[in-house]
TORLOPA-944130 format. One record per residue: x, y, z of N, C-alpha, C in turn. Coordinates in steps of 0.2 Angstrom, whole numbers, plus 2048, in hexadecimal, padded with zeros to 3 digits. Atoms other than C-alpha are relative to their C-alpha. Example, Ala and Ser with C-alpha at 12.3 -4.5 7.8 and 13.67 -1.06 7.14 Angstrom:
2
8047FA80083E7EA827804806800
7FC7FA7FF8447FB8247FC805803
// end
This chain:
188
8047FA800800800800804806800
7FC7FB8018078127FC7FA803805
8027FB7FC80481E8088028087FF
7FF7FA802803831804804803805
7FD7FD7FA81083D80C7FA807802
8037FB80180384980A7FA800806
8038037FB7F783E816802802806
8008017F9802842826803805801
7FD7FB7FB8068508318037FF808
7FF7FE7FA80F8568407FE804804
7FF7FA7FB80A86184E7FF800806
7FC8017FB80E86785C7F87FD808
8058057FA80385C86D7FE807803
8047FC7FD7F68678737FC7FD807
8038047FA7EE8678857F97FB7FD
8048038027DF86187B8027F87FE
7FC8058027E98528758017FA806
7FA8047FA7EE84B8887FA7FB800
8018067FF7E283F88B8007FB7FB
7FE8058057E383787A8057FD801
7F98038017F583687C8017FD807
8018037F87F383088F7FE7FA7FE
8038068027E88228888047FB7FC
7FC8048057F381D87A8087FB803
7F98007FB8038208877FF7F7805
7FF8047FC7FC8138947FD7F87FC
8038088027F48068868087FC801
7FC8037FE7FD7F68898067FE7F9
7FB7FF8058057F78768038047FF
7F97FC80180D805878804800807
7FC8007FA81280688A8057FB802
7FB8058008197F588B8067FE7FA
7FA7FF8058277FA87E805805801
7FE7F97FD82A8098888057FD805
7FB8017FA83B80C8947FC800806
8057FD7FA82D8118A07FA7FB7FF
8068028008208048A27FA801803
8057FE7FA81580A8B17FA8037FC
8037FA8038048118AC7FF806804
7FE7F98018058238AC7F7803805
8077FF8017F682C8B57FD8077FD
8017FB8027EE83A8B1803807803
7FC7FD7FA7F58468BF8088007FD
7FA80280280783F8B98028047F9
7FF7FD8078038448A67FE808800
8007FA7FF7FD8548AA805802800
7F97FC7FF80B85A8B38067FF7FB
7FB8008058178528A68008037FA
8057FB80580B85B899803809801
8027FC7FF80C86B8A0807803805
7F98017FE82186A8A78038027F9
7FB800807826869894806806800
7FB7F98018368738928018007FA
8007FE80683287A8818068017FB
7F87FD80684587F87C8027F8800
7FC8097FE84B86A8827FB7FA7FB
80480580483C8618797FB8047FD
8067FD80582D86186B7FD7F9801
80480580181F85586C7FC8007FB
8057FE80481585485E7FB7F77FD
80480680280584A8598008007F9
7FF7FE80380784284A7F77FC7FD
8068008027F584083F8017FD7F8
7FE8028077F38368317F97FF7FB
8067FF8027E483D8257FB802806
8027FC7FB7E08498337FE7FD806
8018037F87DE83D8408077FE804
7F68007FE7ED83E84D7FC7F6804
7FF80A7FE7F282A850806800803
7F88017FD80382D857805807801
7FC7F980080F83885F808800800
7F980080282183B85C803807806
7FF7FA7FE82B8458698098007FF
7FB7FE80083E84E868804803806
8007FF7FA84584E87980A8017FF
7F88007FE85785487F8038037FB
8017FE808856861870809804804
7FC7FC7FE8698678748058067F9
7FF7FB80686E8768698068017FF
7FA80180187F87686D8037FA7FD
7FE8098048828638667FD8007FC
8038018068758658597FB7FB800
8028057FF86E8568607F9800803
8058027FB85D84F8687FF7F9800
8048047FD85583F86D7F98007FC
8098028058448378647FE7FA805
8048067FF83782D86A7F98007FD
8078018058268278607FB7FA802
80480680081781C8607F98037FC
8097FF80380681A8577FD7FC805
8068017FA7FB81B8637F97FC800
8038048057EC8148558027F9801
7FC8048057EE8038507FC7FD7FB
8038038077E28038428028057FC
7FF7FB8047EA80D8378067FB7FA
8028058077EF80882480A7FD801
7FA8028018017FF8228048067FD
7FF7FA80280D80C820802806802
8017FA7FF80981882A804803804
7FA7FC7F98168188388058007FD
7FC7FF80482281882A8008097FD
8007F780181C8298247FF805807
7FD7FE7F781C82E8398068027FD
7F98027FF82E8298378018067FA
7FC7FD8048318328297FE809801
8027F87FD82784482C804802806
7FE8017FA82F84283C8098057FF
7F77FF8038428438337FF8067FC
8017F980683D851827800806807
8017FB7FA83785A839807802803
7FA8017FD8478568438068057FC
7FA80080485385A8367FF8097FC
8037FB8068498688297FF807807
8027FB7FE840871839806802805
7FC7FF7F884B86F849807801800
7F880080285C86F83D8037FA803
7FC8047FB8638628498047FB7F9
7FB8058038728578447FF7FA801
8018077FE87084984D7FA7FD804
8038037FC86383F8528007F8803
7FC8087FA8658308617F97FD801
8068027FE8598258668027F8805
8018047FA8598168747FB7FA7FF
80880580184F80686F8047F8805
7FE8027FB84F7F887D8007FA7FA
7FE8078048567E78737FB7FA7FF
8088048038467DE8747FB8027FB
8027FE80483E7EA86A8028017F8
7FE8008078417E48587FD8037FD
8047FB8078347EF84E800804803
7FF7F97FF8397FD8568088007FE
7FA80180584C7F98508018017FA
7FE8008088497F383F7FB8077FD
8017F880083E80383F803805800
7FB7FB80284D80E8418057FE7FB
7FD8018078578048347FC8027FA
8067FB80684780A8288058057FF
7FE7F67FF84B81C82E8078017FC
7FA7FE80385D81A82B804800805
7FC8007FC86581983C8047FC802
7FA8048008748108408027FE808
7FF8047FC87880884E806800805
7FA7FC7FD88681285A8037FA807
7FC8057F788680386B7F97FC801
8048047FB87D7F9877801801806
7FF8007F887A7FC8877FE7FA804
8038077FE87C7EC88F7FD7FF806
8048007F986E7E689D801808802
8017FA80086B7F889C7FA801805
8087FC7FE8577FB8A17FF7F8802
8028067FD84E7EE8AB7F98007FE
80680080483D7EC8A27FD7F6803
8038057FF8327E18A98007FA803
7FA8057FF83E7D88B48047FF7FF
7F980780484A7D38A98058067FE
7FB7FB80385A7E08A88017FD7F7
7FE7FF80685A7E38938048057FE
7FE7FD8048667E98867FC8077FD
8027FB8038647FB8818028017FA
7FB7FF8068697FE86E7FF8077FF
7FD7FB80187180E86C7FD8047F8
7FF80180986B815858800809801
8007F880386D82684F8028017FA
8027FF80786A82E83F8008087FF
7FC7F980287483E8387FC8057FC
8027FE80886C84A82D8018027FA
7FF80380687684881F7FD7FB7FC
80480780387283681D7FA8007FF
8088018018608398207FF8067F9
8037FC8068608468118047FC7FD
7FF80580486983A8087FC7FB7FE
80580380185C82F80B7F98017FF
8077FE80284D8378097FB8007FC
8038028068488347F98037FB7FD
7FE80780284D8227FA7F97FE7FC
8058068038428147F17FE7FD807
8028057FB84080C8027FB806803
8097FC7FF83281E8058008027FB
8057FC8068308257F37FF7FB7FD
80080680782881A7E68008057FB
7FF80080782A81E7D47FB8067FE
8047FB80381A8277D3801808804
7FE7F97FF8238387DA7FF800809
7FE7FC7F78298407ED7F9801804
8077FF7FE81583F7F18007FA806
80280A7FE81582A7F68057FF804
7FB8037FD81E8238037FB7F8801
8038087FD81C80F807800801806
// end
């Protein structure tokens, strides 16, 4: 299935927003993927809502055919290193094949086009294979392992280390593996 880049937006998490994303936060498909697996409660989310230090992170819901299904945030945005930190999930899960790939990709254009940033880093716990071969999609590369890093669920797991330059990702941007043939519109 080809999905439109046309179909998906970024913007920025509105207080209107918080209990959708509270909801999505503490379903057990997203949360049990998360470094933090406790459910979150409302009191909690508020105050972490409404702390955001605007210059350090961007939260943004992303919407696919104006319905938001997922959010994407840029955390530990340092201006002097050029660098931040990512974290993402679809919060939806009836939404068409594809879609978290065009996330992913709106996502790199935002980081890179709006917020200029050189580098972005990301953290994925070693049990998390589709969240992995999801930054292999992107383009990210693979810098370490943090071994018996994070204790998830009882069990001390591997952290794997990734990050993804903004060079590479304008090199790859208008790959075949998100443009098809029929022009810069269609990502797989």
């Amino acid at each position: 299935m080809t999905i439109n880049i046309r179909d998906g937006h970024l913007r920025i998490l509105q207080t209107e927003d918080l209990d959708m994303v509270l909801k999505w936060r503490n379903s057990n498909r997203v949360r049990l993927n998360m470094l933090s697996t406790h459910v979150i409660t409302e009191e909690e989310h508020r105050s972490w809502f409404f702390n955001l230090d605007h210059n350090t992170c961007r939260y943004l819901v992303f919407e696919y055919r104006q319905r938001p299904v997922g959010l994407v945030n840029f955390t530990e945005i340092d201006q002097n290193d050029n660098r931040c930190s990512w974290g993402f999930y679809l919060g939806e899960s009836d939404v068409p094949p594809g879609t978290g790939l065009l996330m992913g990709y709106l996502s790199m254009e935002y980081v890179f086009s709006v917020l200029n940033i050189r580098k972005l880093c990301s953290q994925v716990l070693s049990n998390n294979k589709k969240s992995i071969n999801y930054h292999h999609k992107l383009g990210f590369k693979e810098e370490g392992r943090l071994l018996q890093h994070h204790l998830h669920n009882g069990v001390y797991v591997d952290v794997i280390v990734l990050a993804l330059f903004k060079d590479n990702w304008e090199g790859r941007r208008d790959d075949p593996l998100f443009l098809q043939a029929t022009g810069p519109d269609a990502i797989k």
